[in-house]
C-alpha positions as CSV (number, residue, x, y, z in Angstrom):
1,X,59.1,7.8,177.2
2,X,61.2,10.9,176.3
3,X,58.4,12.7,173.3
4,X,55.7,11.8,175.4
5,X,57.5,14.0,178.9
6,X,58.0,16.4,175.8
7,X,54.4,17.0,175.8
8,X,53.1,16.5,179.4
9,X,56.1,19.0,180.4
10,X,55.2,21.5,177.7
11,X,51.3,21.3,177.9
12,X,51.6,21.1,181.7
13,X,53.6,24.3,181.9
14,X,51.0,25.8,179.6
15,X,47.8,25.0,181.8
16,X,50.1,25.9,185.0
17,X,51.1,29.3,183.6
18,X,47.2,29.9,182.9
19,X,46.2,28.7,186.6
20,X,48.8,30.9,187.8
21,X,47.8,33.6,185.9
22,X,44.1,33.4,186.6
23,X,45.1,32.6,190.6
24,X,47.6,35.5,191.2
25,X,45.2,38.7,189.1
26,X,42.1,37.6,191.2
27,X,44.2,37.9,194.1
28,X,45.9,41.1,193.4
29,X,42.7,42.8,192.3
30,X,41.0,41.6,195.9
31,X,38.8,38.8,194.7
32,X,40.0,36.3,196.8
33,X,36.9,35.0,197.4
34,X,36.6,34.5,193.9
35,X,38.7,31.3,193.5
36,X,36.2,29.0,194.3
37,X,34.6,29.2,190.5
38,X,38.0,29.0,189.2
39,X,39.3,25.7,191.1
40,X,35.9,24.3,190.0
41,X,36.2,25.0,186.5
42,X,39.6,23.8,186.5
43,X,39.1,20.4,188.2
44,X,36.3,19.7,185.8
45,X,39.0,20.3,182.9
46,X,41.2,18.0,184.3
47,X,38.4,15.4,184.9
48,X,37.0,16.0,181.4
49,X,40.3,15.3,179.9
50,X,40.6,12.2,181.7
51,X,37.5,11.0,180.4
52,X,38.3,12.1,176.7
53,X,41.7,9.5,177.2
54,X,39.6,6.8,178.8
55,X,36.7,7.1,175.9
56,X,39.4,6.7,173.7
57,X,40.7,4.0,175.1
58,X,37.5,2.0,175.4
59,X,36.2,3.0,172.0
60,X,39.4,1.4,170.4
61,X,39.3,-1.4,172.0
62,X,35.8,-2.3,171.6
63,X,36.6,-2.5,167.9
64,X,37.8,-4.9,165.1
65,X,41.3,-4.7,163.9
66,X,40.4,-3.0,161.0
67,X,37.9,-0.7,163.0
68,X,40.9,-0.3,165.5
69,X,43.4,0.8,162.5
70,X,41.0,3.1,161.1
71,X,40.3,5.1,164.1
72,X,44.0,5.1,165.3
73,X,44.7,6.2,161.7
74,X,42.1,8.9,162.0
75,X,42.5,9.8,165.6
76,X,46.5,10.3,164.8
77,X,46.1,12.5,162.2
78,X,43.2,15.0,164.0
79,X,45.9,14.9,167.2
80,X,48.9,16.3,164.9
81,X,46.8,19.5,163.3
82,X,46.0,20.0,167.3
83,X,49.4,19.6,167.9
84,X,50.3,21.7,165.0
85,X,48.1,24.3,165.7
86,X,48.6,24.6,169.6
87,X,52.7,24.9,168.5
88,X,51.9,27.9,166.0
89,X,49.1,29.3,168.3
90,X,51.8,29.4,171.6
91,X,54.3,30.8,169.3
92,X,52.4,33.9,168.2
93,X,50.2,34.2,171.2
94,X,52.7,33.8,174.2
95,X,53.4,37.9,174.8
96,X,49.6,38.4,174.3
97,X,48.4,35.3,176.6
98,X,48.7,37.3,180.5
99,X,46.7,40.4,178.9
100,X,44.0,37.8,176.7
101,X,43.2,35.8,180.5
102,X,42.9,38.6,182.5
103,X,40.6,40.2,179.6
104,X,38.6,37.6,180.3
105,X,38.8,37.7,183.8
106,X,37.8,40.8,184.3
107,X,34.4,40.5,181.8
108,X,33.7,37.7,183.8
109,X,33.7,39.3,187.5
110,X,30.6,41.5,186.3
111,X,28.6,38.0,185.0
112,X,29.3,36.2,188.7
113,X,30.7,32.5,189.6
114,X,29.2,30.5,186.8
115,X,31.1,33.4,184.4
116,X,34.6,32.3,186.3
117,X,33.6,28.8,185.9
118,X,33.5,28.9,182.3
119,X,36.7,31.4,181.8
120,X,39.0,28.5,183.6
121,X,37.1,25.4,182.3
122,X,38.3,26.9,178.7
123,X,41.5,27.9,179.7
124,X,42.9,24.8,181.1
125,X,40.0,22.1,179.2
126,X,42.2,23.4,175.8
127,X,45.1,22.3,177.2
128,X,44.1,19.3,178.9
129,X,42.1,17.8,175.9
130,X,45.0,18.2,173.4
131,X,47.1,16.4,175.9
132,X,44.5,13.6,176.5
133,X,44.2,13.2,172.4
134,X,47.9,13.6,171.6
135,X,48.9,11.3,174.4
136,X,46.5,8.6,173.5
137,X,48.0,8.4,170.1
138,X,51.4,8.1,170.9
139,X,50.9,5.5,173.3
140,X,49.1,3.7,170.6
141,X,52.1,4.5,168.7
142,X,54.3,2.8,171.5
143,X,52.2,-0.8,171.3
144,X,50.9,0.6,174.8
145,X,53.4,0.0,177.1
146,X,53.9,1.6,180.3
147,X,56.4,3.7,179.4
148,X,54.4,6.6,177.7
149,X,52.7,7.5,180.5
150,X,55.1,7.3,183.0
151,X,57.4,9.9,180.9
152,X,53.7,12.0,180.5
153,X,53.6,11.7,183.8
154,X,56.8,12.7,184.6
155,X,56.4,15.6,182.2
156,X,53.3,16.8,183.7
157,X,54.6,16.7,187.6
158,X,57.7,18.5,186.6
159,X,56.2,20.8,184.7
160,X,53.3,21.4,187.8
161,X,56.4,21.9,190.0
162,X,58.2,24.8,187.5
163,X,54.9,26.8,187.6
164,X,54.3,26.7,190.8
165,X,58.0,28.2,191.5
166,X,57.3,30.8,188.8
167,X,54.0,31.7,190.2
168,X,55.4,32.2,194.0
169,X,58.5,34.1,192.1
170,X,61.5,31.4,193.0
171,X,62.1,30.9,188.9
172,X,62.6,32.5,186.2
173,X,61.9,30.9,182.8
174,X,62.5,32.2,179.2
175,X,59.4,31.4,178.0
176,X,60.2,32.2,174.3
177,X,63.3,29.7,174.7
178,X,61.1,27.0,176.0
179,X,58.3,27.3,173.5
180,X,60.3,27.3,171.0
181,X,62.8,24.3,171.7
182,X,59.6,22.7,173.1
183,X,57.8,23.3,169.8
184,X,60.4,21.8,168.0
185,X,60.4,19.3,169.7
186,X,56.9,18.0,169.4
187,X,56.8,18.9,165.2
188,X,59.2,16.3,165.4
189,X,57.0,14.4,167.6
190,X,54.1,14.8,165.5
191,X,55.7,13.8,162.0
192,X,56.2,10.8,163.3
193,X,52.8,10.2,164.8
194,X,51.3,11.0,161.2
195,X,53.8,8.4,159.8
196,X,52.3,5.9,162.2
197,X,48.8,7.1,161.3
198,X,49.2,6.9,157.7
199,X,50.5,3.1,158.8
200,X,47.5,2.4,160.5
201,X,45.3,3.3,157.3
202,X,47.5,1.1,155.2
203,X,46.6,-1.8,157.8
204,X,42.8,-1.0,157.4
205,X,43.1,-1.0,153.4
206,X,42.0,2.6,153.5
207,X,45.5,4.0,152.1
208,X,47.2,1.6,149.6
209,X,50.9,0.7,149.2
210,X,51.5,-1.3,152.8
211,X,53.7,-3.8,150.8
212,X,55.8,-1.2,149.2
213,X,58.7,-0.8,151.5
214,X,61.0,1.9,151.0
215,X,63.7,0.9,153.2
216,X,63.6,-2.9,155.6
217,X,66.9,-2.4,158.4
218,X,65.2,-4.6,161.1
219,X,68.1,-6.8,160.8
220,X,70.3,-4.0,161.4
221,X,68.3,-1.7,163.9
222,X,66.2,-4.7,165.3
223,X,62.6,-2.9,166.7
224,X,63.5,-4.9,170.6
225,X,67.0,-3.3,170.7
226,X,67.7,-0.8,173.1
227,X,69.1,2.0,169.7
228,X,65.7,0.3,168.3
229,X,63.9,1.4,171.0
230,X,65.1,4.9,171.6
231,X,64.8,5.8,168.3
232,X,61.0,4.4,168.2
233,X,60.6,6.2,171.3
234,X,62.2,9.9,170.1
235,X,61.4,9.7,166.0
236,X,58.7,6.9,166.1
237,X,61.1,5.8,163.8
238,X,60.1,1.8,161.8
239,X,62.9,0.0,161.0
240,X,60.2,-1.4,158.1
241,X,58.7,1.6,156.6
242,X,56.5,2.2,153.9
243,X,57.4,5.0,151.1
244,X,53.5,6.6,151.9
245,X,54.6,6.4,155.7
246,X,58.2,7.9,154.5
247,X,56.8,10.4,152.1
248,X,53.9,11.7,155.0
249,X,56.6,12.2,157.3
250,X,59.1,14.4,155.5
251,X,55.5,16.4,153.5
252,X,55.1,17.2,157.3
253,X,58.2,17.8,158.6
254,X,60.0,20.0,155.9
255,X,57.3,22.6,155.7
256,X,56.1,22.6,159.3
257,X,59.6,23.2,160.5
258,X,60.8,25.6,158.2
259,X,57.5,27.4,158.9
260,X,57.7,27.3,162.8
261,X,61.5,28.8,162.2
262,X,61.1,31.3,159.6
263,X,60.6,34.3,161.6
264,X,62.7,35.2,164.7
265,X,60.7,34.0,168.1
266,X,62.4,36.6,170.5
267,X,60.8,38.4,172.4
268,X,61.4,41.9,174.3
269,X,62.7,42.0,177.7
270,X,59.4,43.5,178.6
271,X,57.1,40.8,177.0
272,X,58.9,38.1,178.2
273,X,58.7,38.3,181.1
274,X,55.0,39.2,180.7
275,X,53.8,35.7,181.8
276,X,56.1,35.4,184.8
277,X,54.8,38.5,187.0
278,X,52.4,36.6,188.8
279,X,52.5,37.4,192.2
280,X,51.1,35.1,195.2
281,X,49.3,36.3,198.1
């Protein structure tokens, strides 16, 4: 439950900040009237990454097993270079994202309501696609149990709730804190979703060595016990693990983290903050 609130909280604050941002300029420059492009564009996002996870869902299970292991293999390891990227992209991005949307915004007043359309189906479809994908495979991940979604779903309402209080002005949120714990967070996340994908290609004979175990502890950290659980559930972590699975996790891990930490992540008071003057009507 707790990785996959990790991302519906994260990517949910992202496509809330973005509404908020979008909302609050056309209301402060006097296009009001404006917003009905905007709430369109952003309903079809949502919808469209519905219908990316329920595609998904159908297409794997419409499958053989070995079908089924090779595109949960595949699928796992497209949704961590999305996650990858999205971490690296909000890390580097995050003073310049207020300035980039309203950019936008205002080239798109001049082209009319099908311009406005298209500005927040992008802005929010990014977000909402990458947490369709990388939700699907972790709740693969998880045997698909409820739990994933409730915590995503958690995640998102929470996360809905904190931008709405930044947008009317009631919070105030370090954003360069949160990305970066967040981000963290989800390499962590995402190691061991490529783990499990490289698993999943072992199972469809694609990747060799699913016999060669590097460690077996399920009599010690049996996969139904609770510690079992939560550490399947934080570290998607097999208490029978291959030393392909081992070796992709820590290849990924290592660099990605030292990477995402080598440079300081601070920001200036100013840009900070940049994201968080939205104001409502």
């Amino acid at each position: 439950m707790f990785p996959n609130f990790l991302i519906g909280l994260r990517e949910g604050l992202e496509a809330s900040l973005v509404v908020g941002i979008l909302v609050a300029y056309l209301v402060r420059t006097g296009h009001r009237d404006k917003l009905g492009p905007v709430w369109a564009g952003i309903a079809v996002a949502i919808a469209a990454s519905l219908a990316v996870g329920a595609a998904l869902t159908f297409t794997s299970n419409s499958l053989s097993f070995k079908a089924q292991e090779t595109f949960g293999g595949v699928m796992s390891i497209i949704a961590v270079g999305f996650v990858t990227a999205m971490v690296f992209w909000m890390r580097s991005q995050a003073r310049a994202l207020k300035n980039d949307l309203q950019g936008k915004l205002d080239a798109a007043l001049t082209g009319g309501g099908v311009a406005l359309f298209v500005v927040a189906l992008f802005a929010v479809g990014r977000e909402g696609l990458e947490t369709a994908l990388f939700l699907w495979t972790s709740i693969e991940a998880t045997e698909k149990t409820t739990s994933p979604i409730i915590g995503a779903a958690i995640g998102l309402g929470v996360a809905v709730v904190v931008g709405w209080l930044i947008y009317r002005q009631s919070v105030r949120l370090n954003l360069a804190t949160f990305f970066t714990v967040t981000g963290a967070g989800l390499v962590i996340v995402a190691a061991g979703v490529l783990a499990y994908g490289v698993h999943d290609l072992q199972e469809a004979s694609i990747l060799p060595g699913l016999n060669s175990l590097a460690f077996d502890v399920s009599s010690t950290i049996p996969p139904s016990s609770w510690y079992g659980t939560l550490l399947k559930g934080i570290f998607n972590f097999s208490p029978a693990s291959t030393w392909l699975e081992v070796a992709a996790y820590l290849a990924y891990l290592v660099p990605v983290m030292f990477l995402f930490f080598r440079r300081p992540t601070a920001l200036s008071p100013t840009t900070r903050s940049t994201p968080l003057k939205v104001r409502s009507a």
